[in-house]
Structure formats: structure tokens, C-alpha cells
N, C-alpha and C positions, 0 to 999 in steps of 0.2 A: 229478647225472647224469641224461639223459633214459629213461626210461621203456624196461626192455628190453624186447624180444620174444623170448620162449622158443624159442629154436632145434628146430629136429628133432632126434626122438632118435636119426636117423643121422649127425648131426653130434657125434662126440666131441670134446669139450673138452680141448686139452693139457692134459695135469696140469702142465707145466712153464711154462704162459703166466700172467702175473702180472696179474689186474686184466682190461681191455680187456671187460668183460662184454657192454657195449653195441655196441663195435663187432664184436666176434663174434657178437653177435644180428642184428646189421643185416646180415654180408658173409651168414651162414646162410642167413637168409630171403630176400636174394637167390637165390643158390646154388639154394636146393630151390623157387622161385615154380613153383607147376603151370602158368602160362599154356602155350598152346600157338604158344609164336613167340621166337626167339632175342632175348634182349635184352643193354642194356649197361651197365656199370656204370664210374664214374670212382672209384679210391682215390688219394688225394696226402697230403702231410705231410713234414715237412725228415726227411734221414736218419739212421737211426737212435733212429728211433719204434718201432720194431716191425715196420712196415710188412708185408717181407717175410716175417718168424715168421708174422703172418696169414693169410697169403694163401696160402704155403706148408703151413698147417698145415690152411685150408679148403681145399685142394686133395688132400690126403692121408687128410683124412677124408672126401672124398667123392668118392676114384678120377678127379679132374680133372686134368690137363694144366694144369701150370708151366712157364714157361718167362723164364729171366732174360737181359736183354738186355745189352751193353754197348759200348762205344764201337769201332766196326769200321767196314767200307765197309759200303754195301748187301750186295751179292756173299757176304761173308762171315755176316754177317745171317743171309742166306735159307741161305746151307748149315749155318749150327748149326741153325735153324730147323726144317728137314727134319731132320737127323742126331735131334736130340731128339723130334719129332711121330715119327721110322720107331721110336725106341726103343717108346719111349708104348704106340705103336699094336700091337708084336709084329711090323712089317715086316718079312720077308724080307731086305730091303737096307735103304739110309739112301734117304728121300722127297727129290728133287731139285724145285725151285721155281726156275722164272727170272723169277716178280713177285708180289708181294705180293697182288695179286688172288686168284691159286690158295693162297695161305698161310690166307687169311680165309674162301674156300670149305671148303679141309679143316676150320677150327677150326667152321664152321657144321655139314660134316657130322658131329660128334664127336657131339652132341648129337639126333642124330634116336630115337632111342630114348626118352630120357629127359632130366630134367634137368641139366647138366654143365657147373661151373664151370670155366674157363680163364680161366688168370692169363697176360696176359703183362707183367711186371715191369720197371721200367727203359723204360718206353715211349718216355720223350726221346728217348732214343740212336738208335731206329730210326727217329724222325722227322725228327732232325738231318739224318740218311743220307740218309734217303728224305723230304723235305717232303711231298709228294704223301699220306703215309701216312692223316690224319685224311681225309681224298676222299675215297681208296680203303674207308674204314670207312664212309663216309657213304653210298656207294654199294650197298655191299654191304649195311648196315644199312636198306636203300631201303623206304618202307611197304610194296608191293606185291610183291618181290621173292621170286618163289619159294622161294630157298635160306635163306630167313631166315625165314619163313614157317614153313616144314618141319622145320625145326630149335626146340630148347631148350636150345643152348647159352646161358649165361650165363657169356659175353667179360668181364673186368678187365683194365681197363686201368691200370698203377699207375706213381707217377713221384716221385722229389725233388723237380723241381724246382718249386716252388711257381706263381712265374710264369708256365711253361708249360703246367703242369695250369691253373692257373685259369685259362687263357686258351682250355682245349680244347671249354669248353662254352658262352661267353659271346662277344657281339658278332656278328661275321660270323664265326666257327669253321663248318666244316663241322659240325662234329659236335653244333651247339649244336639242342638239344631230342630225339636221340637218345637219352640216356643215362635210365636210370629210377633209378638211382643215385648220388648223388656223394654220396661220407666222404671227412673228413679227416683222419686219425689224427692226433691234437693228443700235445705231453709230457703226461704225467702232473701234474696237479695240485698243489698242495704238500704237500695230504695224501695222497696216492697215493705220491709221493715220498717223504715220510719213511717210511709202510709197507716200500715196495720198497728202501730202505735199510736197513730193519732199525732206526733210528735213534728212540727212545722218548722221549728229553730234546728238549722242543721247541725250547728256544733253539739247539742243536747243530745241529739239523733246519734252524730256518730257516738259520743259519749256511751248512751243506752249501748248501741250496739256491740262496743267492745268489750261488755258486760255479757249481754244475752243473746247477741246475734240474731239469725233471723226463723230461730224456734218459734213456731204461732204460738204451742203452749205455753207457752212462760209466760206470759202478757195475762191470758184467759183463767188458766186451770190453778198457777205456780206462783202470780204474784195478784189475781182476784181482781185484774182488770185499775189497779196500783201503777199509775204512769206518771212521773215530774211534770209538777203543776210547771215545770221551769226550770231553765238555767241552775237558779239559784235553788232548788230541790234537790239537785242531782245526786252530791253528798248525802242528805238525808234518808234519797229512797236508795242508795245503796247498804246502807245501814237499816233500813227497815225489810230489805227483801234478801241480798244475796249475801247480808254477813249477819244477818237474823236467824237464830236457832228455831225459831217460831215458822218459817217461811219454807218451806219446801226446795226453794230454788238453792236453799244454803247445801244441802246436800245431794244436789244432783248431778255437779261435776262427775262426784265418785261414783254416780252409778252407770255415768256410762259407758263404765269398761263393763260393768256389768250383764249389759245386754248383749255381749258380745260372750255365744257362753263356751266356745272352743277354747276363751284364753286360758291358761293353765297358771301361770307363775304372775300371779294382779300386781304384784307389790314390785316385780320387777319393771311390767309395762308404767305403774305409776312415776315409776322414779325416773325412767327415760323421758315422760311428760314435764316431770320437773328440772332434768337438764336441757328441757327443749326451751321451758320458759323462762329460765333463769338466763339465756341466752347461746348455750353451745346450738349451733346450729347447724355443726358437720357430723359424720358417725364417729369422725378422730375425739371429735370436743366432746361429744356425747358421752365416749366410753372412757376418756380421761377424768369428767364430771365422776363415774358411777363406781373408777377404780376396774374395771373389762377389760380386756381386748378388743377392738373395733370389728374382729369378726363377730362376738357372740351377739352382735348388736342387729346383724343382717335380718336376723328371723324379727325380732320385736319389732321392728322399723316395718318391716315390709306387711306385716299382721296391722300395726296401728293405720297404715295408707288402707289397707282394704277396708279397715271399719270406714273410715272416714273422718278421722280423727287427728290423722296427721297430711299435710303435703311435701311431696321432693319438689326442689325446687332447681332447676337446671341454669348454670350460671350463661347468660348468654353470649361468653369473650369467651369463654373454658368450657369447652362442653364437658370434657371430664372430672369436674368438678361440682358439686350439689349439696343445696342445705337444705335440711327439714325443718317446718315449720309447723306449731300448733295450731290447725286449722279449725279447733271448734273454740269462740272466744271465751267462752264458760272455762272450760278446762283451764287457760291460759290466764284466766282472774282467780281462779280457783289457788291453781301454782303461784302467783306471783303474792298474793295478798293473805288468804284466808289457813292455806294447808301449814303453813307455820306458825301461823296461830292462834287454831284450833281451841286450844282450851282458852284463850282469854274470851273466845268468840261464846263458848260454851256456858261461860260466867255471866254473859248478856255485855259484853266494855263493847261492841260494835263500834262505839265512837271514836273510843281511845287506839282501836287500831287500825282506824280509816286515818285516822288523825296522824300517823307515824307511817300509814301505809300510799298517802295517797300520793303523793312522788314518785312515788315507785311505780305505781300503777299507771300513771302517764307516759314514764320514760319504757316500761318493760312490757306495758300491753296494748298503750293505747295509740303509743311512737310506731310499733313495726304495724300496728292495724290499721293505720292509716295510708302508711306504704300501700297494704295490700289493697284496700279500697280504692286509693289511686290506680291502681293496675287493672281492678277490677272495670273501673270508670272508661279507662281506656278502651279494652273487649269489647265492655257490652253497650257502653254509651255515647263514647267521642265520636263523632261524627268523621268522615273520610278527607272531608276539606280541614280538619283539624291538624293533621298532621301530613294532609296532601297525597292520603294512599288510605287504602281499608286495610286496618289492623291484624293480626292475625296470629302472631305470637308476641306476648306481654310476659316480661320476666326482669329479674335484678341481672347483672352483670359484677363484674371485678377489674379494673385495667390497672396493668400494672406500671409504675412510674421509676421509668430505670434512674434517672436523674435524679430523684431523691430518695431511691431505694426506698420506696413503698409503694403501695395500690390507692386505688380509687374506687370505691363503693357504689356504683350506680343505680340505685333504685329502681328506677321504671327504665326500662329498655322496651323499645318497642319494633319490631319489624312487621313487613306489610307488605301490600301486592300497590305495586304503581302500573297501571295500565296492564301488559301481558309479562310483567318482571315480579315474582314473587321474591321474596327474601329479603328485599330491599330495606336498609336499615332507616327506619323514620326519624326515630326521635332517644332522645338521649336526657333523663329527668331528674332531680332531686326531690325527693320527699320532706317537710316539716312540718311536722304537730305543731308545734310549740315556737317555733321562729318567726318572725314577721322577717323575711326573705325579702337580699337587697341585692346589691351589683357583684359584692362578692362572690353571690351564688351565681351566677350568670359567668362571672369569670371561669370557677372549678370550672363551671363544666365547660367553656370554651377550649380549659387545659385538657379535658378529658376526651372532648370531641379530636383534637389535633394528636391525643397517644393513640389514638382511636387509628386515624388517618395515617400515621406514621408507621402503626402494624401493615399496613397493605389495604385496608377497608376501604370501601364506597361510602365515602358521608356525604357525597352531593346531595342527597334528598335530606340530610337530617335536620328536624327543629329541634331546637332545644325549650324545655319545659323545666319550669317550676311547681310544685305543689304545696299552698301551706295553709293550714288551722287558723294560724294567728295575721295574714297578710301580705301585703307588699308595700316595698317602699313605694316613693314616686319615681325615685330615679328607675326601678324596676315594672314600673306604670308606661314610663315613657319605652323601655327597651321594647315592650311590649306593643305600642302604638308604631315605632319603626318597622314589626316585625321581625324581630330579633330574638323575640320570647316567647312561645305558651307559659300563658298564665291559668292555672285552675285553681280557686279558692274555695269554701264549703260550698257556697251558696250554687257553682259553677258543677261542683261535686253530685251534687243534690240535683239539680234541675236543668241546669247545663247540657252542652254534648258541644 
């Protein structure tokens, strides 16, 4: 996690917000900056992060003006607009606005006195309405600009939609180099995840998580606070929440293209998501899956990275070579188990097709998320004496094996900073779910460390690493005690570094 900043002590802390330390330090010290000039700040992240709990809760603890927006004319806009700023304010009547210019005046005079955060939440919505709206902020937010000047209002601006947030501060955006803030409230981590689940047995944890990732709602709002008493639950509460017609969480894969509401052609972006999870993982395999050309693919591919719905994934032997992957784990259970089928799920059989599906689900969602989680572990958890350098780029690799005319698949590749040498290749790893990992594995990748060495490469620093679900030998106990091996196991995954 990055470094927080101690909030004010006028900012209270919900006792009821889970975690988000950092991004409450950051919206805080926003919120109370003494400059003496209005500024602005961008929050985005898909919905159902928290988002709003944030924003809503720095607002309440610091007597600011919220205001949540949703899908209406302009017209109607600007009269909830006024109806909510005449509450706020103690007005007489409800504040009547015939344009958004006099809306961004009143929000500038809120703040002449003092500091004062204003949230307006849902921002798409009213830019949809009104295109003109990021202008009209540009203008008003103008260097020299009396009313802004005068003011210490501190404006949020907050939005789902991934796309159009990133796009409100970058390129030719009016808005671009106004803002002194831009967050993106991200899920929850996988360790944050199993916390806010409650959930202790790490195998269970990861299980959950290659289901529902590290969404807070789904736990609260989508499965009613519904968590595996257990191990042996696991099947059940899959069949009771994410392949249950009953359950909300069963239909919210598909809506999160949804909230993306630029996309034009759904049906095409859906089916790129089920060649991602079915396993084409290049834009060649991708467009071969869909019957395309590997150009028409360029646009969907690059639209799904900015929602945050898919990742490129840059091979670390090849730089010119990349695969995407299903980066929300919902979509990618959604794809592998339930989208095909749909009607027996509709008939209420959940059982009957966990029962035919769940093999599947292991080898197709739960084998590559474990990968990633490994990788992830690596970033943000391994400790520096782990691999004998601080990490710094974590990716899969490909080497190729002239001698038996194929590659090698490298999971975790890991380079890092040794003392004043950045780049330096650390470690070189295998990933298994499902294996109890022995000396075999240790060997590939001895093969893979010397194709490695034989291209021209510095592998003096490198260790080599195993990662597995199901264990180790002894004989891979013992490589491990020579120092010969990292070993990381759930428990190692989970609480380790």
C-alpha cells in the first residue's frame, strides 16, 4: 500500500468503512489543503468499490455538499441540483438554475470562508446531458478567474465509468491540467479481500476470490453478508449465489459492460471476453476465436483496458509480444461456467451444472488466477531479502527451446533493483493450482534459467521459485533448505512476504 497521510483530526473516520486507509488520507488532505484558491479533484473506479461510501462519508464529516447525479434531461438535472444546494444551504425556497455556469458559481461560493469539499457524484450522467459540462468547469476553474480565486471550495468530481473519467483529464479534455487530484479507488486486494470476508482458510479465500474478487459489494449488498461456513461449503455457496437466478450477483457479470455507456456494439465486446476466457490470450487467437481480422480487434481491446476490465500483459523475453487477460474474476466465471448455460441455470439445475462445470472452473479460472495472484504477491508483498533485490516489474515470460523446437512458459518473472542496478533479472517461477510440486519442477526451470543464460542474459542474481495450491514434495522441502528454491504456498500467499 502507498505511504498514508495522516488525515485531520476534523476528519472522522467511519467506524463502519473497511480498510481504504490510503484513499481516505488522500480525499482528507484534499478536502482540508489551506491554499487560498478553489481547486479540483477527479475520483473514478468501476461500481461498487466504495466509491460513494467515500465521498459521502468525507462530506459528512466535513459539513460538504453531496450531491448524486443520475440519468435525466439537463432541465431536470439543474432542478434536483438547486432543490438539494437550497436544502444544504438553509434556503427559504428551492435555488432555481437555468445553466450550469450559475450551478459552478454557487459551488465556488460555498467555500469562501473556509475549506469545503463538494462532491458531485455520477458526473457522466450530467455530462451525457450536458456535453458542454467539462468547458463550462474549465472556464470557471480559469487561472485568473475571480470566483475561483476567492473561493476554497474543493470540487469532486466522481464517475463509474472508467473510460470517461480517464479520458476527462488526458489528450485535448478541457479539463486536462486542472485537477490537483486524480484517485482511483481500485477492489480490494486478495488480502484485503479475504479480511473483508471474514474468510481465514486461505485455499477457501483464494477459491471465493476467483469468483468475486475484491468488489466490497458483493459480500454486503449482492450475496446478504452469505460467506462459506467452509472449505466444504464452497460448491454449495457457489450454487446458492453466483449460478442462482435468485441472487443478484448471477446477473452482474453482464452488466458491467453496462456501465460503460460509450460502448456501442455489447455483443461484440461480450464475445472478445469469452475468447479471453476460453483461453485465446493473443489479438491473433482472439480474432481467430470470433472469425475477424486481428485489426478489428484493436479498438475493442484497447475500450475493454480502459474500463478495467481486461489487462495486456507484456511478455518479459519478447517484448514484442502480449497477451490479454480477464482482469475482473466475475466476468471470467461468468465466461467459463454460467454464459453457456444460462437456461439450465434459469430452470433453477445450479447443481447439475456446477456438477459438469466444476473442472472447468479450476483448470480455466481458478489455474491462470492463481498465476496472477502469485505475481501480485510478489509487487506488493515479497519482501526484498526474498528474492535479494526490491521487485519492480512482475510479468509471465516465453523462452524458446531451439533443441526441442518449442518454448517454455514462465509464469512469474520477476526483475528488480539490486543495490544502484535496476533491471536485474531476480527470479524465474512456476505457478500450480492444482500440483503438489516436486524436483521436476525445479529442474524445467533450471532448463529454462540456462535458455535464459545461453540468449546473452545476466542470471547471476536469479532464484528460482515455485508456487503451489496443493504443496511440496520433501525432496522440494529439502531444495528449498539448501537454498536452491523459493518456495511460496497459500498460507505463505496469504500471510507471508
Amino acid at each position: 500500500m502507498p505511504v498514508s497521510i495522516h488525515p485531520p483530526r476534523t476528519f472522522i473516520r467511519p467506524t463502519d468503512m473497511f480498510d481504504r486507509e490510503w484513499e481516505w488520507s488522500e480525499l482528507t488532505a484534499f478536502a482540508a489543503d489551506a491554499g487560498r484558491e478553489a481547486t479540483l479533484a477527479v475520483v473514478s473506479g468501476r461500481r461498487r468499490q466504495g466509491k460513494s461510501f467515500l465521498l459521502d462519508s468525507l462530506a459528512r464529516a466535513a459539513g460538504g455538499f453531496y450531491f448524486c447525479a443520475y440519468e435525466a434531461t439537463e432541465a431536470e438535472s439543474l432542478r434536483r441540483f438547486g432543490e438539494e444546494l437550497g436544502q444544504y444551504t438553509r434556503a427559504a425556497a428551492p435555488l432555481r438554475f437555468e445553466r450550469w455556469e450559475s450551478c459552478i458559481d454557487a459551488l465556488l461560493a460555498l467555500g469562501r470562508e473556509r475549506p469545503l469539499p463538494v462532491v458531485i457524484d455520477e458526473f457522466p450522467y450530467l455530462a451525457r446531458s450536458t456535453p458542454s459540462l467539462p468547458s463550462v468547469l474549465q472556464v470557471a476553474y480559469g487561472p485568473r478567474r475571480p470566483e475561483r480565486l476567492e473561493s476554497r471550495t474543493r470540487l469532486l468530481l466522481c464517475g463509474s465509468s472508467l473510460g470517461f473519467m480517464g479520458g476527462l483529464l488526458s489528450g485535448t479534455s478541457p479539463l486536462r491540467g486542472r485537477a490537483s487530484l486524480e484517485l482511483v479507488v481500485h477492489p480490494l486486494d486478495f488480502r484485503q479481500a479475504a479480511a473483508f470476508w471474514g474468510i481465514e482458510d486461505p485455499r477457501l479465500a483464494l477459491l471465493v476470490h476467483s469468483v468475486v474478487g475484491g468488489t466490497p459489494a458483493y459480500r454486503r449488498e449482492f450475496v446478504r453478508e452469505d460467506v462459506p461456513s467452509g472449505p466444504d461449503d464452497f460448491d454449495a455457496w457457489v450454487c446458492r449465489t453466483a449460478l442462482s437466478p435468485r441472487s443478484p450477483l448471477y446477473r452482474e457479470a453482464r452488466y458491467l459492460l453496462a456501465d460503460e455507456s460509450d460502448l456501442r456494439d455489447r455483443a461484440l465486446y461480450h464475445s472478445v471476453l469469452a475468447a479471453l476466457a476460453s483461453g485465446n490470450a493473443t489479438a491473433g487467437g482472439i480474432a481467430g476465436c470470433l472469425g475477424r481480422p486481428a485489426g478489428d480487434l484493436t479498438h475493442p481491446l484497447t475500450v475493454l483496458r480502459d474500463c478495467g476490465l481486461v489487462r495486456r500483459e507484456v511478455d518479459a523475453f519478447r517484448r514484442n509480444r502480449s497477451v490479454y487477460r480477464v482482469a475482473e474474476p466475475l466476468i471470467a466465471f461468468d465466461h467459463v461456467v454460467s454464459r453457456t448455460t444460462r437456461a439450465l441455470l434459469d430452470r433453477g439445475l445450479s447443481e447439475q451444472v456446477w456438477e459438469s462445470s466444476r473442472e472447468r472452473f479450476r483448470s480455466a479460472v481458478v489455474g491462470p488466477h492463481f498465476e496472477q495472484l502469485c505475481r501480485e504477491w510478489v509487487s506488493h508483498f515479497a519482501s526484498p531479502e526474498t528474492f535479494g533485490g526490491m521487485p519492480i516489474d512482475v510479468s509471465y515470460g516465453t523462452v524458446p527451446d531451439p533443441g526441442s523446437r518449442t518454448s517454455h512458459e514462465v509464469d512469474v518473472v520477476v526483475r528488480g533493483a539490486v543495490g544502484q542496478d535496476s533491471g536485474v533479472l531476480l527470479s524465474l517461477g512456476e505457478a500450480k493450482w492444482d500440483q503438489v510440486m516436486g524436483e521436476k519442477h525445479l529442474d524445467r526451470l533450471r532448463r529454462i534459467e540456462a535458455l535464459v543464460a545461453a540468449r546473452g542474459l545476466d542470471t547471476s542474481a536469479v532464484r528460482l521459485a515455485c508456487y503451489s495450491g496443493a504443496g511440496f514434495t520433501e525432496g522440494l522441502r529439502r531444495a528449498e533448505a539448501a537454498g536452491d528454491v523459493v518456495l511460496v504456498d497459500l498460507r505463505r500467499l496469504y500471510q507471508g512476504e
